[in-house]
C-alpha positions as CSV (number, residue, x, y, z in Angstrom):
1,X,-57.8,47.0,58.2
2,X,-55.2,44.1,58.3
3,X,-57.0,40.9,60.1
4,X,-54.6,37.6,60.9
5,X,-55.1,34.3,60.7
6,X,-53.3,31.2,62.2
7,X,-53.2,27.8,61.7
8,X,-51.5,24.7,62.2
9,X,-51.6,24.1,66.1
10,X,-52.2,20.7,67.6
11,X,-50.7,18.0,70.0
12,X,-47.7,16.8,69.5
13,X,-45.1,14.5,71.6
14,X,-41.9,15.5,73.1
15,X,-39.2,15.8,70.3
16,X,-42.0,16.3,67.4
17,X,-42.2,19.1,64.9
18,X,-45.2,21.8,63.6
19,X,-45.5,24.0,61.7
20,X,-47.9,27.7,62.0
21,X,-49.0,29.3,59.4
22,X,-49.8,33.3,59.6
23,X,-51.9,35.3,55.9
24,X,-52.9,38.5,56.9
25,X,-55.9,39.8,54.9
26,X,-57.3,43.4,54.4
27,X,-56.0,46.3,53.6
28,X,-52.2,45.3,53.6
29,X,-49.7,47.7,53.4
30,X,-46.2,47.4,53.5
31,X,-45.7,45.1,56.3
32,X,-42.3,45.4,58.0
33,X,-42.0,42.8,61.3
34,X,-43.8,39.9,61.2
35,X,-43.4,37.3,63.9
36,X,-45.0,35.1,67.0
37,X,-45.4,35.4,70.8
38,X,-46.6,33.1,72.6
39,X,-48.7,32.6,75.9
40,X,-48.3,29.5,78.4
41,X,-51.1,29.3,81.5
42,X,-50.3,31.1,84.1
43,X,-47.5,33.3,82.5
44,X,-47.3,36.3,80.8
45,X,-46.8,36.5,77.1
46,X,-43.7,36.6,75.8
47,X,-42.0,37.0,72.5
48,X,-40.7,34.3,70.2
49,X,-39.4,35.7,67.6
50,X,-39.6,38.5,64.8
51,X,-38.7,38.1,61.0
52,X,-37.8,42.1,59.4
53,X,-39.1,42.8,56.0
54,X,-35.1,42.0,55.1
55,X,-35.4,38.5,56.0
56,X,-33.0,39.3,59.2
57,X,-34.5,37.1,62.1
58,X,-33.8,37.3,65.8
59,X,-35.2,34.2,68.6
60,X,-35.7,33.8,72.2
61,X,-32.6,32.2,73.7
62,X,-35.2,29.5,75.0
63,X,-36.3,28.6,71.2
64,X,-33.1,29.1,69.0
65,X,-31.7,26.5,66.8
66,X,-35.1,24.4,67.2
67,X,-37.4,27.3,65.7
68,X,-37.2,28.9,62.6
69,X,-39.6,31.8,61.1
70,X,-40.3,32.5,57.1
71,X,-42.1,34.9,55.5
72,X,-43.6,35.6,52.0
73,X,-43.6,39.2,51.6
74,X,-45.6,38.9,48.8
75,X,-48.6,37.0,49.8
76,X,-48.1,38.6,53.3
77,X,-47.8,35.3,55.0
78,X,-45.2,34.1,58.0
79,X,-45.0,30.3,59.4
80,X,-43.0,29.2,62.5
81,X,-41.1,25.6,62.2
82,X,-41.3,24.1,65.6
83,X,-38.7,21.2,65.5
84,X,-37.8,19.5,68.8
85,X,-40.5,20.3,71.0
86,X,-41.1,20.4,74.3
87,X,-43.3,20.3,77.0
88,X,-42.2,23.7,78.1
89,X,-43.6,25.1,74.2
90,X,-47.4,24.5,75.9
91,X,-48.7,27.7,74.7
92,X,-50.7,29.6,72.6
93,X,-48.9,31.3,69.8
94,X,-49.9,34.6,68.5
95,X,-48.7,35.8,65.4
96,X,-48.2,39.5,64.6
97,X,-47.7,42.4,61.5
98,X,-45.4,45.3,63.1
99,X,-46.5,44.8,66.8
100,X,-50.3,46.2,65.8
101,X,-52.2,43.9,64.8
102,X,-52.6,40.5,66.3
103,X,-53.9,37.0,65.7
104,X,-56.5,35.1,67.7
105,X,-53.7,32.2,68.8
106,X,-53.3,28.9,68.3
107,X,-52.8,26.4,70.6
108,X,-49.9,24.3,71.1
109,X,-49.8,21.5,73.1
110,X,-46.6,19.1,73.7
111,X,-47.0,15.7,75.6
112,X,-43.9,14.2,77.6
């Protein structure tokens, strides 16, 4: 059984950076899409973006060219860059191994 956890949530200003950090643990096995979702108040979750086993990544329109995902296949980690925040990132992010199994967030919080 594959557990996941994050880190590397906080509070940051308007035009600040972070950086999340996904290890899954467990009984790995060959993981192929890793990537994050996240969940404002109030609103539904929605995806992020997804990194394939290949490296090929794909981003919400809303988050392109500010985030960018990574993954070590080997130590079956994945971290989101968040460059350029803002206000409308509030969320908790949830990272994810193939669309199965699911982190317990982490919150992000960006200050105008």
């Amino acid at each position: 059984q594959v557990q996941l956890v994050e880190s590397g949530g906080g509070l940051v200003q308007t035009g600040g950076s972070l950086r999340l950090s996904c290890a899954a643990s467990g009984i790995v096995v060959r993981i192929n899409d890793m990537g994050w979702y996240r969940q404002a108040p109030g609103k539904q979750r929605e995806w992020v973006t997804t990194i394939r086993r290949s490296g090929v990544t794909n981003y919400a329109d809303s988050v392109k060219g500010r985030f960018t995902i990574s993954r070590d296949n080997i130590n079956n980690m994945v971290w989101l860059q968040m460059n350029s925040l803002k206000p409308e990132d509030t969320a908790v992010y949830y990272c994810h191994v193939d669309y199965r199994t699911w982190g317990q967030g982490t919150q992000v919080t960006v200050s105008s």
